[in-house]
C-alpha positions as CSV (number, residue, x, y, z in Angstrom):
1,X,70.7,124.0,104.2
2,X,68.5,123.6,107.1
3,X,67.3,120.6,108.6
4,X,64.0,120.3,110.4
5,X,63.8,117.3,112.5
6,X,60.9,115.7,114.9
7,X,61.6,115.4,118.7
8,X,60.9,111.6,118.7
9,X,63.8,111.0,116.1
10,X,67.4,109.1,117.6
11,X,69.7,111.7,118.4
12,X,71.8,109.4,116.8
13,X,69.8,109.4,113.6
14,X,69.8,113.1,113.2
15,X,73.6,113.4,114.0
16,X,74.1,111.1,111.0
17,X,71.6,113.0,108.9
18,X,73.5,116.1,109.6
19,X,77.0,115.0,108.8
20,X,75.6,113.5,105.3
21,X,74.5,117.0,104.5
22,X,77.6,118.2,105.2
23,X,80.4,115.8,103.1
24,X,78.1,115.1,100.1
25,X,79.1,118.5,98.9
26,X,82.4,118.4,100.0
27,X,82.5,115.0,97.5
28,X,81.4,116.6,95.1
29,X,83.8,119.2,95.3
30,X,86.8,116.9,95.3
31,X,85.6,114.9,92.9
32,X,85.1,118.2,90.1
33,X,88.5,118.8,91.3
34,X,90.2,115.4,90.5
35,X,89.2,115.8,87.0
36,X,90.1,119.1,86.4
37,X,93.6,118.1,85.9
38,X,95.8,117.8,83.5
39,X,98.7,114.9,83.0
40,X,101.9,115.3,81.1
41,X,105.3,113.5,81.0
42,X,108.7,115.2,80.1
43,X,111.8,113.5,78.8
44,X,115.3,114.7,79.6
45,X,118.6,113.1,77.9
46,X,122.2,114.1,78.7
47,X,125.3,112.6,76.7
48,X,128.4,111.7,78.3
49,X,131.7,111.0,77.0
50,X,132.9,106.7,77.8
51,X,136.0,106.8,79.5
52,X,135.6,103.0,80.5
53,X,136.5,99.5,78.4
54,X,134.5,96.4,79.0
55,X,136.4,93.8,77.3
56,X,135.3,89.8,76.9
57,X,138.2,87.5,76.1
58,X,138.3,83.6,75.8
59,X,140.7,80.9,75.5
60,X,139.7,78.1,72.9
61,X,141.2,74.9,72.2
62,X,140.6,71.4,70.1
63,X,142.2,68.2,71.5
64,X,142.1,64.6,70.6
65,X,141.3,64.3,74.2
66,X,138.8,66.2,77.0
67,X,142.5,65.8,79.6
68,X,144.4,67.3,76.8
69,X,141.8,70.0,75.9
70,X,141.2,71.0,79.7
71,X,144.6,71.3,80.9
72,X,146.2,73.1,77.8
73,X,142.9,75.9,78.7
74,X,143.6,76.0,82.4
75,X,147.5,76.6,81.8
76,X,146.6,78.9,79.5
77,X,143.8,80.8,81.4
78,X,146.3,81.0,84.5
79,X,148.5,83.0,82.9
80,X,145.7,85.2,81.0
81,X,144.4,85.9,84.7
82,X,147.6,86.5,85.8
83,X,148.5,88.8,83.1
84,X,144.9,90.7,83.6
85,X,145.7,90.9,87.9
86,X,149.4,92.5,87.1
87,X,147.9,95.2,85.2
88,X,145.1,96.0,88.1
89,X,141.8,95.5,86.2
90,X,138.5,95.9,87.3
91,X,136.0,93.4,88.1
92,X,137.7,90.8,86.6
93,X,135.7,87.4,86.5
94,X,135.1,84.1,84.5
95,X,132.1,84.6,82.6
96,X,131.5,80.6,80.4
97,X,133.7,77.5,81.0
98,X,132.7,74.8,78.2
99,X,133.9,72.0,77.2
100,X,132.1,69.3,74.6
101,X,133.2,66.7,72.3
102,X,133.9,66.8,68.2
103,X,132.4,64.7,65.6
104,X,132.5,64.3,62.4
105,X,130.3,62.6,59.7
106,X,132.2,59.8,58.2
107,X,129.9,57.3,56.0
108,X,126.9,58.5,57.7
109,X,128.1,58.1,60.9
110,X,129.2,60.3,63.4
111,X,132.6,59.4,64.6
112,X,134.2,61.5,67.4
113,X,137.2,63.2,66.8
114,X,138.6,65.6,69.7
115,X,137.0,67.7,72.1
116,X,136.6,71.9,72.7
117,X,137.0,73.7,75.3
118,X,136.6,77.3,76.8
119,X,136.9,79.6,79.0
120,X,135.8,83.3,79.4
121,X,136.9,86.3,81.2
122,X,135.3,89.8,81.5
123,X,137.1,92.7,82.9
124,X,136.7,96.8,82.9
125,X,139.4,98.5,82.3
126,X,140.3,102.8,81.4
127,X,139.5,103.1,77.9
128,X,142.8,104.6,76.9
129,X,144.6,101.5,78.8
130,X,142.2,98.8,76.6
131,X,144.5,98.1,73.6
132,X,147.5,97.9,75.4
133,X,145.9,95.1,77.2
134,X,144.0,93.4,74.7
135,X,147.2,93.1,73.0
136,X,149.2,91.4,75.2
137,X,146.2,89.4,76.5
138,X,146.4,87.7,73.0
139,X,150.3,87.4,73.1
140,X,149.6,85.5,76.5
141,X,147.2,82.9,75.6
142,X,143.7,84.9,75.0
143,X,142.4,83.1,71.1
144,X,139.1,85.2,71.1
145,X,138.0,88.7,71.7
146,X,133.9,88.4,72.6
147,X,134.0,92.1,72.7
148,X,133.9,95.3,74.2
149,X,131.3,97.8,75.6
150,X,131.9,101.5,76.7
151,X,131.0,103.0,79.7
152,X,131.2,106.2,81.7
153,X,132.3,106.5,85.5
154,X,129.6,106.3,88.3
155,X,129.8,109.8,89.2
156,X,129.3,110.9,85.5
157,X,126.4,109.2,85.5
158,X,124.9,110.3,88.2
159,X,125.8,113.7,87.1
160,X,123.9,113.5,84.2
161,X,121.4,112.0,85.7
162,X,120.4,114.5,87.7
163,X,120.9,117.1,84.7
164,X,118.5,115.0,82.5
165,X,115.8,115.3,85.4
166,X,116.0,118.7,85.3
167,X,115.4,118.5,81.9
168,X,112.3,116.2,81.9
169,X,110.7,118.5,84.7
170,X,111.5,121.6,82.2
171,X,109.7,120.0,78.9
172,X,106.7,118.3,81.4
173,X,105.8,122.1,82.2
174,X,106.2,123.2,78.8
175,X,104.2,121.0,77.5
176,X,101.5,121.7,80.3
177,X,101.6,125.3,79.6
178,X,101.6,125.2,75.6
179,X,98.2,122.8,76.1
180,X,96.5,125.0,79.1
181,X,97.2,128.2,77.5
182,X,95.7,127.1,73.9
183,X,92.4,126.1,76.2
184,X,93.0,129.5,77.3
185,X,93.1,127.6,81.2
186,X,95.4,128.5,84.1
187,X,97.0,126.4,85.7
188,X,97.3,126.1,89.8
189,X,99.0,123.5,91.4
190,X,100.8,120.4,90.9
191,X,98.9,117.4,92.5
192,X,101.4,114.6,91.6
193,X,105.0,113.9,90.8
194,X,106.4,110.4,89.5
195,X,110.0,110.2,88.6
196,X,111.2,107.4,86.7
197,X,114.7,105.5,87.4
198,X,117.1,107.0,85.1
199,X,119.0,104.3,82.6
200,X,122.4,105.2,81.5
201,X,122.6,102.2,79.2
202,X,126.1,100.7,78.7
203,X,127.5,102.0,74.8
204,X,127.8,98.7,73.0
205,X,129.1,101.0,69.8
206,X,132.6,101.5,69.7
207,X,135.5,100.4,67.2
208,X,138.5,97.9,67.9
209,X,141.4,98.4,65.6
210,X,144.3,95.8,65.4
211,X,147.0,96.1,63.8
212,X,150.0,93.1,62.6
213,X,151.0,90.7,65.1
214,X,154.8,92.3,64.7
215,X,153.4,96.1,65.4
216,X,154.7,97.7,68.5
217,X,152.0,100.8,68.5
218,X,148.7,99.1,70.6
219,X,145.8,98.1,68.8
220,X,143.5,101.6,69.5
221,X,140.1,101.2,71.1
222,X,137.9,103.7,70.7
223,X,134.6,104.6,72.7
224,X,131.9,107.2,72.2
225,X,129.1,108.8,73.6
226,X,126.6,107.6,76.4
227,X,123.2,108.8,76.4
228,X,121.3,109.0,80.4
229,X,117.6,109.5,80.0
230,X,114.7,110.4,82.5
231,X,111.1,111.8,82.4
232,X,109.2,112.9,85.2
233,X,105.2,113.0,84.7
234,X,103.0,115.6,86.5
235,X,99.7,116.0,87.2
236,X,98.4,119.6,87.2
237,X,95.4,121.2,88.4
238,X,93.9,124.1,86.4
């Protein structure tokens, strides 16, 4: 393009004249480019075996009287925590204290008759060390098992994480090729990666097992699979 100007213009005028020829194409150009691209997102999932127990226990008891209730569930949840320490659990914490009143209806009134109370404890623990435990958690004062979760170790995780990743970028460009190619497109470069953050949900499947009060054997616990997911999106120009 050439530009013809007057000599009584600005220089200032036909500096900025100039330039305006100039990026307006260049606009242009990016802009074509932008849409020319193509976005896809891959998925990736790895499973894992659980080699970790997440067990919930609580202590529960009905008294005539809140004293009563509370200190028959501290003495027992002293020795329950004491039990748990001795056998070097992990992340062992009280999850619910509670402690309410009773009534009952009598004559269409309600007329208070005793209190309940609780308390909760969580605690991880090795899978093949769960039933052992459980066992003699009841035997020492436990009344209620909440449940139990499955999980695998941090570095298993983060194993598979990075496998699934791998697998998410691998079925992203598959799916970018099988879409160009039946446009009969090439493509050139990739513009833009997002990773998302990987969940390794906890396994709340599992089976607990137990067996007569007078068994010896330990109640078995058993856990499962663990499934870590990702996807990483692209954007691809062709």
């Amino acid at each position: 393009m050439i530009l013809k100007f007057t000599s009584g213009w600005p220089s200032s005028l036909v500096l900025s004249l100039a330039l305006l020829s100039i990026f307006i194409p260049l606009d242009a150009r990016a802009q074509e480019q932008l849409l020319r691209t193509l976005t896809v997102t891959g998925t990736g999932l790895e499973k894992i075996s659980t080699t970790l127990t997440q067990v919930n226990l609580g202590v529960e008891i009905q008294s005539e009287t809140a004293t009563q209730a509370q200190q028959e569930i501290a003495k027992r949840t002293t020795a329950l925590v004491a039990l748990l320490r001795s056998r070097n659990v992990e992340q062992l914490q009280t999850t619910g204290i509670s402690l309410s009143p009773r009534y009952n209806n009598r004559n269409g009134e309600s007329v208070l008759i005793g209190y309940i109370g609780s308390n909760t404890v969580s605690f991880r623990v090795a899978t093949e060390r769960a039933g052992g435990i459980i066992d003699e958690a009841v035997r020492t004062g436990a009344t209620r098992i909440n449940g139990v979760s499955f999980t695998a170790e941090e570095n298993a995780i983060e194993a598979a994480r990075k496998q699934a990743l791998v697998k998410a970028t691998q079925n992203a460009r598959e799916q970018a090729d099988i879409v160009l190619d039946a446009l009969n497109l090439n493509p050139q470069e990739i513009v833009s990666i997002q990773i998302d953050n990987a969940i390794a949900p906890v396994l709340t499947r599992g089976n607990i097992l137990f067996g007569r009060a007078e068994a010896q054997a330990d109640s078995p616990v058993i856990g499962g699979e663990q499934t870590v997911s990702a996807s990483v999106t692209l954007q691809i120009r062709y």
